[in-house]
PDB file as gemmi writes it, atoms N, CA and C in Angstrom:
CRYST1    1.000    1.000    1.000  90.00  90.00  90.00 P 1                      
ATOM      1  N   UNK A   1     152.443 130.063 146.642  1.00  0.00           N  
ATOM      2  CA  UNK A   1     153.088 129.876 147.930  1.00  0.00           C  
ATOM      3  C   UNK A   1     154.193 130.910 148.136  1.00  0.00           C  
ATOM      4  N   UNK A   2     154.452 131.483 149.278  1.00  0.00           N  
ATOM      5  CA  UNK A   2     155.606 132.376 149.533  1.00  0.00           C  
ATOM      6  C   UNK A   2     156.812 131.489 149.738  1.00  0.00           C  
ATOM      7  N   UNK A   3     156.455 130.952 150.397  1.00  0.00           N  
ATOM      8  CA  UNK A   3     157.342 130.045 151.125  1.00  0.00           C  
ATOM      9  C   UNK A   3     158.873 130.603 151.164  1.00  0.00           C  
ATOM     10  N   UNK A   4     158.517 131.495 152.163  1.00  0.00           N  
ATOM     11  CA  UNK A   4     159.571 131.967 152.874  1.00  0.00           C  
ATOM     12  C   UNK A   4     159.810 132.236 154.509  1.00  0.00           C  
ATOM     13  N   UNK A   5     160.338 132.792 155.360  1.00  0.00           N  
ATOM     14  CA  UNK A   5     160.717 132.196 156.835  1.00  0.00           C  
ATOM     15  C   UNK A   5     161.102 134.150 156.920  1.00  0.00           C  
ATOM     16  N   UNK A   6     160.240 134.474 157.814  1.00  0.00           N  
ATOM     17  CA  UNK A   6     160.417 135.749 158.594  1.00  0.00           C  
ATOM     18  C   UNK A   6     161.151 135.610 159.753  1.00  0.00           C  
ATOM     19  N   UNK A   7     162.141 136.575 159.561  1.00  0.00           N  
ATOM     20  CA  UNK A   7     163.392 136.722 160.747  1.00  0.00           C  
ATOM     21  C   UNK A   7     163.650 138.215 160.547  1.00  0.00           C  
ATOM     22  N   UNK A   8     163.185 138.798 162.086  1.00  0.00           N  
ATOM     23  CA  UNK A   8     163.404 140.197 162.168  1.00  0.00           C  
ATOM     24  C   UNK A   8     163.091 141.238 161.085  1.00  0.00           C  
ATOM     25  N   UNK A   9     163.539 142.143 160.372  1.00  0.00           N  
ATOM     26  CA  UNK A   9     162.947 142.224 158.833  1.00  0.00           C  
ATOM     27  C   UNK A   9     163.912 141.849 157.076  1.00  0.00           C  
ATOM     28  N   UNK A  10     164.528 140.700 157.787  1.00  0.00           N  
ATOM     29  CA  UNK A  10     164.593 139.664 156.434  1.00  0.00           C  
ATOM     30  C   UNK A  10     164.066 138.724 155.666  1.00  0.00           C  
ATOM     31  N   UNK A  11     163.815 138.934 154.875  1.00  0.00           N  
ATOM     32  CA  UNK A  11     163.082 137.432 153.933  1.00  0.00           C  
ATOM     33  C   UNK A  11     163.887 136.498 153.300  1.00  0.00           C  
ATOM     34  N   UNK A  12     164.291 135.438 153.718  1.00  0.00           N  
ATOM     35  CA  UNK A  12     165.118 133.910 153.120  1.00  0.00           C  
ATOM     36  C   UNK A  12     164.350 133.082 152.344  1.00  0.00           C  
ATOM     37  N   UNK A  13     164.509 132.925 151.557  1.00  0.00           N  
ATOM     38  CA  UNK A  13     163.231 131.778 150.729  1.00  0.00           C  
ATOM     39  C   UNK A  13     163.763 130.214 151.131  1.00  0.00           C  
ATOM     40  N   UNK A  14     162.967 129.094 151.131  1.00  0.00           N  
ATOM     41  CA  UNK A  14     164.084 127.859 150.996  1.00  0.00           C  
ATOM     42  C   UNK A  14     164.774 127.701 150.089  1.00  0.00           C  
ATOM     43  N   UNK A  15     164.072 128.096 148.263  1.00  0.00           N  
ATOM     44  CA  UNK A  15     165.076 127.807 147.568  1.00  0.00           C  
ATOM     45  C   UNK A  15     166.322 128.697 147.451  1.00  0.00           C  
ATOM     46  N   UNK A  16     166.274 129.546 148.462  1.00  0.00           N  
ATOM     47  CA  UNK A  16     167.544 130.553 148.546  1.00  0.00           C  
ATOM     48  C   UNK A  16     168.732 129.375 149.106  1.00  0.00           C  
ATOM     49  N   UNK A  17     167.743 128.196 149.798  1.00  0.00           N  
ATOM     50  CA  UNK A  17     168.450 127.538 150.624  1.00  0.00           C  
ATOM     51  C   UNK A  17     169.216 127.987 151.863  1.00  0.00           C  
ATOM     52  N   UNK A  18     168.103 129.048 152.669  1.00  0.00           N  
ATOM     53  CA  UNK A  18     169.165 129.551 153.676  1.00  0.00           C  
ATOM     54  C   UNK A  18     167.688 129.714 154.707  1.00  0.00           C  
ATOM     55  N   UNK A  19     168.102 129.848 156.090  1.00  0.00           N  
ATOM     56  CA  UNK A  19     167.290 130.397 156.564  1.00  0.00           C  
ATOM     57  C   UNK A  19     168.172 131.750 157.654  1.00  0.00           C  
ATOM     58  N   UNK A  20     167.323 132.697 157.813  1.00  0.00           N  
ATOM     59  CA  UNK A  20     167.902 134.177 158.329  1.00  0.00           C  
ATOM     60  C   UNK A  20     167.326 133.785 159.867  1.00  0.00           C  
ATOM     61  N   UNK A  21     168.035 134.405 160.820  1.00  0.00           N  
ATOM     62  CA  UNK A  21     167.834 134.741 162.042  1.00  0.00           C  
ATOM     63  C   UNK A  21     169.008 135.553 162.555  1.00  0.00           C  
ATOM     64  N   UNK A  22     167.995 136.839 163.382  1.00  0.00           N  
ATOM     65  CA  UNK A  22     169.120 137.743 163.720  1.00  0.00           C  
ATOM     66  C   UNK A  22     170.153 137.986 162.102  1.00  0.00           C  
ATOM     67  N   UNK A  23     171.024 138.307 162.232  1.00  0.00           N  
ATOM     68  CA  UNK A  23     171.960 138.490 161.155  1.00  0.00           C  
ATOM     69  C   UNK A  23     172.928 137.465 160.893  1.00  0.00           C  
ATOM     70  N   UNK A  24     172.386 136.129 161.217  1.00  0.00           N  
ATOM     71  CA  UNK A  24     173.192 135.156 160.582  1.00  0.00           C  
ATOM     72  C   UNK A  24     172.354 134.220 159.635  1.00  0.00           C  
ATOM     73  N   UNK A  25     173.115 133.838 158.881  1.00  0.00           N  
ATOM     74  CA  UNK A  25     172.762 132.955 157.549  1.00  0.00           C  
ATOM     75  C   UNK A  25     172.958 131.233 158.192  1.00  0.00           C  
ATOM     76  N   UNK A  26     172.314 130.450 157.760  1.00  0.00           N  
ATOM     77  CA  UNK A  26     172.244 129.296 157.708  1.00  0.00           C  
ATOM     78  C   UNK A  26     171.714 128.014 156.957  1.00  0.00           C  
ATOM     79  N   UNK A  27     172.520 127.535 156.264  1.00  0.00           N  
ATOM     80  CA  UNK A  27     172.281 126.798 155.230  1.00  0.00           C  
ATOM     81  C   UNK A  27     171.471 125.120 155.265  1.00  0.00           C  
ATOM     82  N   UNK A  28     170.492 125.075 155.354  1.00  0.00           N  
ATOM     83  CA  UNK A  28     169.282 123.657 155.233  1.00  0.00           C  
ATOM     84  C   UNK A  28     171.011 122.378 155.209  1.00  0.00           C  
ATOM     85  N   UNK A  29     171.467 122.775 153.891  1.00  0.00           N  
ATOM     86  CA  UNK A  29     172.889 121.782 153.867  1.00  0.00           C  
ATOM     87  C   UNK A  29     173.624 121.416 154.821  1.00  0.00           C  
ATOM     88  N   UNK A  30     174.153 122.921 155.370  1.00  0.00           N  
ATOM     89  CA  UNK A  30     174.695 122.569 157.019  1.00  0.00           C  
ATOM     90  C   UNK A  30     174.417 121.648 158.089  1.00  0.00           C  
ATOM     91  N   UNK A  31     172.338 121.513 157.532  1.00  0.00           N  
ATOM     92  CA  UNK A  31     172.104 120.830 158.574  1.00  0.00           C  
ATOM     93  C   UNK A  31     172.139 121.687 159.703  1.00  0.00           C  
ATOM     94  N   UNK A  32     171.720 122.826 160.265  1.00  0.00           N  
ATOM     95  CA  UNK A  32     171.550 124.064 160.873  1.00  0.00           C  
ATOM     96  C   UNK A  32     170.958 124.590 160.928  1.00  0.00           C  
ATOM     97  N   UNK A  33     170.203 125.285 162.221  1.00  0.00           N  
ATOM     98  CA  UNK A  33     169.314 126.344 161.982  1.00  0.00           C  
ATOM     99  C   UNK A  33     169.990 127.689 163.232  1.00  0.00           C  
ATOM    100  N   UNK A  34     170.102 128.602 162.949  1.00  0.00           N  
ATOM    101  CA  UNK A  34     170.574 129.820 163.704  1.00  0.00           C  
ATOM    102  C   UNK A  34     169.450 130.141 164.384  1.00  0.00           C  
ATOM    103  N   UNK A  35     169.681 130.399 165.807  1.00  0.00           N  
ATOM    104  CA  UNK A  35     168.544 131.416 166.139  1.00  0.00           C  
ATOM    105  C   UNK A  35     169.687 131.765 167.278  1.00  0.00           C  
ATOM    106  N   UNK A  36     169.864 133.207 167.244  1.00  0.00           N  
ATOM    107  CA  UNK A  36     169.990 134.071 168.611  1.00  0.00           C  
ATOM    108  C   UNK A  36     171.940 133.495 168.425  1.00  0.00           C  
ATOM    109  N   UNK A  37     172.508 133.206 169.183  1.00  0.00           N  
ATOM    110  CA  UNK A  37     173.594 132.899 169.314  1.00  0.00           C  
ATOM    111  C   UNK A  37     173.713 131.152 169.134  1.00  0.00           C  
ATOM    112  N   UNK A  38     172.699 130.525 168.883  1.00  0.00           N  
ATOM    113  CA  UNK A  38     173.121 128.571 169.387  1.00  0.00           C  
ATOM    114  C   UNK A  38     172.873 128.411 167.962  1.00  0.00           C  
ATOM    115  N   UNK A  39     173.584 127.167 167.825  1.00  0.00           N  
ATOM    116  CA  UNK A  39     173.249 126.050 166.566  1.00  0.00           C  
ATOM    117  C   UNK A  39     173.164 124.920 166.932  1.00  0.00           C  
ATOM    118  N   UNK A  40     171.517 124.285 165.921  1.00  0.00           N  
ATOM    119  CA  UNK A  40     170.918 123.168 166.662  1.00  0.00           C  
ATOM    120  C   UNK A  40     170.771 122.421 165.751  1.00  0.00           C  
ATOM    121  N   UNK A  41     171.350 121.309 165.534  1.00  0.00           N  
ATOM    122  CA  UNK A  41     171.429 120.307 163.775  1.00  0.00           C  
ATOM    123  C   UNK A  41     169.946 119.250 164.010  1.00  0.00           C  
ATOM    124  N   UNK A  42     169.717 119.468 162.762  1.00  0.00           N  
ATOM    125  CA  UNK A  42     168.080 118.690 163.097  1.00  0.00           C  
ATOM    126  C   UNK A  42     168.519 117.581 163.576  1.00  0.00           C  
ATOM    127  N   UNK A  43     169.766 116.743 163.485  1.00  0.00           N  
ATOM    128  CA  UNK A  43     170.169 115.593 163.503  1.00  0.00           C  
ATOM    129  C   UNK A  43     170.195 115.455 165.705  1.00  0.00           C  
ATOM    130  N   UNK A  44     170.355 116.083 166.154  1.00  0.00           N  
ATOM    131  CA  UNK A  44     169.958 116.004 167.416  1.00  0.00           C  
ATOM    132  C   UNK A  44     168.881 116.787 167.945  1.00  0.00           C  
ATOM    133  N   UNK A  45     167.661 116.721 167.058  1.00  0.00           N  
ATOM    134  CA  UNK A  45     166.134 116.959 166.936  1.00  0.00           C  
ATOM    135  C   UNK A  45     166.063 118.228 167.838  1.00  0.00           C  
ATOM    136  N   UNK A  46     166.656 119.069 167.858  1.00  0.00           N  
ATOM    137  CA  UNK A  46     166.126 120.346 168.554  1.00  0.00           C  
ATOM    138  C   UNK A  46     165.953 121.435 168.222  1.00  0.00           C  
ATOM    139  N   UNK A  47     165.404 122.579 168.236  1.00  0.00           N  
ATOM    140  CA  UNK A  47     165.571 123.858 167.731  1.00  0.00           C  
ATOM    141  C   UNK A  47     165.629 125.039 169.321  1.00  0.00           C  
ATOM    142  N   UNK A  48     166.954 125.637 169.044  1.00  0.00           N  
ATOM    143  CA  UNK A  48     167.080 126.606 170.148  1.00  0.00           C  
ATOM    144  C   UNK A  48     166.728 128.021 169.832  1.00  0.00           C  
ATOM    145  N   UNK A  49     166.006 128.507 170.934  1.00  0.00           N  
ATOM    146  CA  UNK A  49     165.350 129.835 170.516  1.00  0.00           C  
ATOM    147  C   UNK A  49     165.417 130.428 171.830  1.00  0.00           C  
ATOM    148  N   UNK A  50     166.041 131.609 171.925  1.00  0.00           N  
ATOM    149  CA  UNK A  50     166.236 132.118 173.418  1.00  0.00           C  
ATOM    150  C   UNK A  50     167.176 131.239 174.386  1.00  0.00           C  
ATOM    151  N   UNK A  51     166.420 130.601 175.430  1.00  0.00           N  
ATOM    152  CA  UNK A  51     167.395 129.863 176.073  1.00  0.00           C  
ATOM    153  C   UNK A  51     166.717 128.709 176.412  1.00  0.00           C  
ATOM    154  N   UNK A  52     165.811 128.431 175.849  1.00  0.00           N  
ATOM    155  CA  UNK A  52     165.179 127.093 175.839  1.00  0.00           C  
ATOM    156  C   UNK A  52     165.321 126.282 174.185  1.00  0.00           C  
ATOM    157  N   UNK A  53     165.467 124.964 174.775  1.00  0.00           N  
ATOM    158  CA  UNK A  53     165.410 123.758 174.380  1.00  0.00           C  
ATOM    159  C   UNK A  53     163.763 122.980 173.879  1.00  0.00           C  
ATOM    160  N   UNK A  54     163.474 123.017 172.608  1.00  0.00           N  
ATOM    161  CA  UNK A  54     162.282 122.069 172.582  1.00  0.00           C  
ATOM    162  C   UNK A  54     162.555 121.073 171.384  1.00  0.00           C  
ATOM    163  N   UNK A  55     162.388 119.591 171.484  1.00  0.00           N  
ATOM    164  CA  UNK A  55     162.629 118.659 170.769  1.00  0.00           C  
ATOM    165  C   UNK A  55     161.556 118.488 169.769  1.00  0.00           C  
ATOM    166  N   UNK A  56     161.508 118.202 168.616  1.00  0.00           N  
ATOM    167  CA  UNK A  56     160.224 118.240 167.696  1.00  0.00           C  
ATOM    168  C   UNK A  56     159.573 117.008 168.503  1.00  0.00           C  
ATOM    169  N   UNK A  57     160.094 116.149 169.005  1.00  0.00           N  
ATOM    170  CA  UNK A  57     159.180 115.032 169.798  1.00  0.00           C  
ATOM    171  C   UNK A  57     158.634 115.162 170.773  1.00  0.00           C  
ATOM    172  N   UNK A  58     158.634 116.325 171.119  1.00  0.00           N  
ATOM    173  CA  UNK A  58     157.783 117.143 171.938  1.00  0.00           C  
ATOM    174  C   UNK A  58     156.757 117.452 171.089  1.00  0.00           C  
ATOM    175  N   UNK A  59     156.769 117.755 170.294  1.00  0.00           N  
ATOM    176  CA  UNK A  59     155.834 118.297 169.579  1.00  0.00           C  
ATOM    177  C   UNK A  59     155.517 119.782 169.595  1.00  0.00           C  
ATOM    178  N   UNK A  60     156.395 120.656 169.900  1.00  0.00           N  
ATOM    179  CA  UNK A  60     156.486 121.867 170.522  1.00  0.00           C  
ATOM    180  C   UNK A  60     157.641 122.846 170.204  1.00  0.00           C  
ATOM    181  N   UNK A  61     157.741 123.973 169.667  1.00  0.00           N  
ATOM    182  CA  UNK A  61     158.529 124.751 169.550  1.00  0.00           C  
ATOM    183  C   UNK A  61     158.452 125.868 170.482  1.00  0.00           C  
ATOM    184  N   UNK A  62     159.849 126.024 171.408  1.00  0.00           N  
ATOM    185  CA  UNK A  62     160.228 127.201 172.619  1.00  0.00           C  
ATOM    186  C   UNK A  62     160.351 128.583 171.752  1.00  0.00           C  
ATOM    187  N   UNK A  63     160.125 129.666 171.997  1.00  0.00           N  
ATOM    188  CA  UNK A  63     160.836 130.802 171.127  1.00  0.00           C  
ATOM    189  C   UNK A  63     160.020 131.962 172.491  1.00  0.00           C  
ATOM    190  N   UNK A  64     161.008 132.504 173.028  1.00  0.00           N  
ATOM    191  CA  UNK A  64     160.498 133.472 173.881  1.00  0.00           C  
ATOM    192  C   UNK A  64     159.830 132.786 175.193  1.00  0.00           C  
ATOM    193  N   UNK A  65     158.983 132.929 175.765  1.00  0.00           N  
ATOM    194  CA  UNK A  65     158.335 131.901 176.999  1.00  0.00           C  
ATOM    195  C   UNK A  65     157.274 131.911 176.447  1.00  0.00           C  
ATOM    196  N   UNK A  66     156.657 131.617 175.157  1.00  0.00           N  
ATOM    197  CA  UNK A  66     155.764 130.953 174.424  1.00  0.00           C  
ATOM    198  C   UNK A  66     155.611 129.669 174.004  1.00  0.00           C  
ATOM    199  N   UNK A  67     155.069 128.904 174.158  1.00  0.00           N  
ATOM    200  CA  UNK A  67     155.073 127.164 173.717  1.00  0.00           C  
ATOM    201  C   UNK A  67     154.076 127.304 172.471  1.00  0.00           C  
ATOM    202  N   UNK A  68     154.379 126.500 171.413  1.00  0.00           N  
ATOM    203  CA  UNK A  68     153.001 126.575 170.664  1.00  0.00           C  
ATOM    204  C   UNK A  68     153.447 125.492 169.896  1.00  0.00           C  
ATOM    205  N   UNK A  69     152.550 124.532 169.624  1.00  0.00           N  
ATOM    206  CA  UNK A  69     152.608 123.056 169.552  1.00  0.00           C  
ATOM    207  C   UNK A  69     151.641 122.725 168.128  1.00  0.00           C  
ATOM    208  N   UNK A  70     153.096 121.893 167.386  1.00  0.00           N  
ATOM    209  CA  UNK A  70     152.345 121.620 165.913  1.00  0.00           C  
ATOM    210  C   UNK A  70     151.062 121.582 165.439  1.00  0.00           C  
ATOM    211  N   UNK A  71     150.667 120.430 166.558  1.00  0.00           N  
ATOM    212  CA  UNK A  71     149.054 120.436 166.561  1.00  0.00           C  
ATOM    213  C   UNK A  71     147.959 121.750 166.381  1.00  0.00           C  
ATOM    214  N   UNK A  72     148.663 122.883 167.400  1.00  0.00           N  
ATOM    215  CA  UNK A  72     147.491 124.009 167.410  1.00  0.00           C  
ATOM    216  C   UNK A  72     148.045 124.944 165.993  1.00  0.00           C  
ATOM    217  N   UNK A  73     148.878 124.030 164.725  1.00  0.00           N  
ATOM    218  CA  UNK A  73     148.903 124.821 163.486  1.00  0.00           C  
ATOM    219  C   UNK A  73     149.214 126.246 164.128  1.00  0.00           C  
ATOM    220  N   UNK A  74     150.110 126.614 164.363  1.00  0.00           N  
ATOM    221  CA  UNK A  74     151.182 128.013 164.612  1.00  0.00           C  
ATOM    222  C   UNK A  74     152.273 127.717 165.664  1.00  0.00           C  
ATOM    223  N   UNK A  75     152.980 128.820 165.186  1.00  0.00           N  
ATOM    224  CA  UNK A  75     154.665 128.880 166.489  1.00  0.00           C  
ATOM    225  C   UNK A  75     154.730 130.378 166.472  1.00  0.00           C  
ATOM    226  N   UNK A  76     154.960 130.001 167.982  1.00  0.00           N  
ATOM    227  CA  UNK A  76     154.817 131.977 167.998  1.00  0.00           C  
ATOM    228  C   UNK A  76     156.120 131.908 168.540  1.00  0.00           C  
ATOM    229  N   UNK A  77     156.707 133.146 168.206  1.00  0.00           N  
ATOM    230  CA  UNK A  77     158.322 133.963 168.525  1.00  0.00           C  
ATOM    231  C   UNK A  77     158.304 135.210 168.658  1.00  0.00           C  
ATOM    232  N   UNK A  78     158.524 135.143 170.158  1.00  0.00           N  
ATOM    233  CA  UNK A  78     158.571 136.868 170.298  1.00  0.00           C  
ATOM    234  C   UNK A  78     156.686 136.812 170.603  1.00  0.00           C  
ATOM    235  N   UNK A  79     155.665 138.174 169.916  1.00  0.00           N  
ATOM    236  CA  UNK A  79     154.801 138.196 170.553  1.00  0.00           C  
ATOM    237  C   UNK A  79     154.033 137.922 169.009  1.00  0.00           C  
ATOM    238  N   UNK A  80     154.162 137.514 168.078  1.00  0.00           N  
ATOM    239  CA  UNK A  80     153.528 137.255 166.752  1.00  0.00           C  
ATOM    240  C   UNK A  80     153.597 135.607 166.328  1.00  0.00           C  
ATOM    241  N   UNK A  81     152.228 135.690 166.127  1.00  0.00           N  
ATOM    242  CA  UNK A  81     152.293 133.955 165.838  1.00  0.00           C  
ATOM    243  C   UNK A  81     152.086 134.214 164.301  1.00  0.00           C  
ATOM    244  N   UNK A  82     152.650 133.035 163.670  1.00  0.00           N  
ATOM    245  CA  UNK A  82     152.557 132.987 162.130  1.00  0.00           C  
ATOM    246  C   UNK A  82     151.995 131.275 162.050  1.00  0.00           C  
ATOM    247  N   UNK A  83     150.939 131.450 161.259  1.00  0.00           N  
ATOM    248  CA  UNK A  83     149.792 129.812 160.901  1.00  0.00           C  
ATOM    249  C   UNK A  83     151.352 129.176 159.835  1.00  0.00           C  
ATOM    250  N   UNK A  84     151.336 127.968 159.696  1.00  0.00           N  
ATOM    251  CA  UNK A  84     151.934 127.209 158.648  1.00  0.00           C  
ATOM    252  C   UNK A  84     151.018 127.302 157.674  1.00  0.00           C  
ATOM    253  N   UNK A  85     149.400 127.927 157.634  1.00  0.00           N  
ATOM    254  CA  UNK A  85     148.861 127.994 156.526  1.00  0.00           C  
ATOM    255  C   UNK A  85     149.211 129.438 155.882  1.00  0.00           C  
ATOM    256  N   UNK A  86     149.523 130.353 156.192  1.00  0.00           N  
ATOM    257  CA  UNK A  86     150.023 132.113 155.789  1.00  0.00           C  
ATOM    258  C   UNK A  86     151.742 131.629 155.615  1.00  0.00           C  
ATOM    259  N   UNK A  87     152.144 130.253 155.495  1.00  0.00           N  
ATOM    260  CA  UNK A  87     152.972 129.967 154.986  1.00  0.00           C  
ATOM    261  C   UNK A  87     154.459 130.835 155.261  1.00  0.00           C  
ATOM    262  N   UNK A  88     154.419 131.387 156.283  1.00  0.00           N  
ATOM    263  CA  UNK A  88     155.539 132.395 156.637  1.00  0.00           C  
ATOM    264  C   UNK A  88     155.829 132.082 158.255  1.00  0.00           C  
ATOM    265  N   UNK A  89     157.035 132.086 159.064  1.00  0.00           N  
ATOM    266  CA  UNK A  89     156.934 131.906 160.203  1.00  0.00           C  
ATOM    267  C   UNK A  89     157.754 133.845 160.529  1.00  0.00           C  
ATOM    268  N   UNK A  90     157.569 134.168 161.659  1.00  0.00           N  
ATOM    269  CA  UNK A  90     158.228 135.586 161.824  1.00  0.00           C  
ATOM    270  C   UNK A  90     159.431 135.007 163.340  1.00  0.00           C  
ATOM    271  N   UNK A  91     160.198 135.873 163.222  1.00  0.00           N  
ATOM    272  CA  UNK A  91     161.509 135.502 164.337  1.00  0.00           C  
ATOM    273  C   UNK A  91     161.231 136.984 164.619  1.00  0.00           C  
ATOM    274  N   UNK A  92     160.958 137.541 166.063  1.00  0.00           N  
ATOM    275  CA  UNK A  92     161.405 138.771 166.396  1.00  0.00           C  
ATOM    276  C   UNK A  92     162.480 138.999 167.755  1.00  0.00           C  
ATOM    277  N   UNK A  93     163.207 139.783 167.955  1.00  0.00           N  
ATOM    278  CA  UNK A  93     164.418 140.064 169.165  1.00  0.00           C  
ATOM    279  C   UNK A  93     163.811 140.750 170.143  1.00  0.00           C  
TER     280      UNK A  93                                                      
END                                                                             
């Protein structure tokens, strides 16, 4: 398994315990995830990407004006989709 999280051209592993976006660090602990300028604590179920809002109870992650929904196994950001099976997601600006 790689199991690591593509952001721009950094590689964060989880057990680094961090995830990269843009040039900020963010720690799983924090309870945080960075993307772009916002911070979105899983604890109020959202992840911000650009300037949209998508709730995992949506079932749907926003990143760019792309929707791509757990179900169809990928999330695309920017113009590259990454499978949860290639075990890598990519963040591009």
């Amino acid at each position: 398994m790689q199991e690591h999280f593509r952001a721009e051209n950094i590689f964060a592993t989880p057990s680094q315990g961090h995830f990269q976006a843009g040039n900020i660090f963010a720690t799983p602990s924090q309870e945080h995830f960075r993307v772009g300028n916002i911070f979105a604590t899983p604890s109020q179920e959202h992840f911000r990407a650009g300037n949209i809002f998508a709730t995992p109870s949506q079932e749907h992650f926003r990143a760019g004006n792309i929707f791509a929904t757990p179900s169809q196994g990928h999330f695309q950001v920017g113009n590259i989709f990454a499978t949860p099976s290639q075990e890598y997601f990519q963040v591009e600006k």
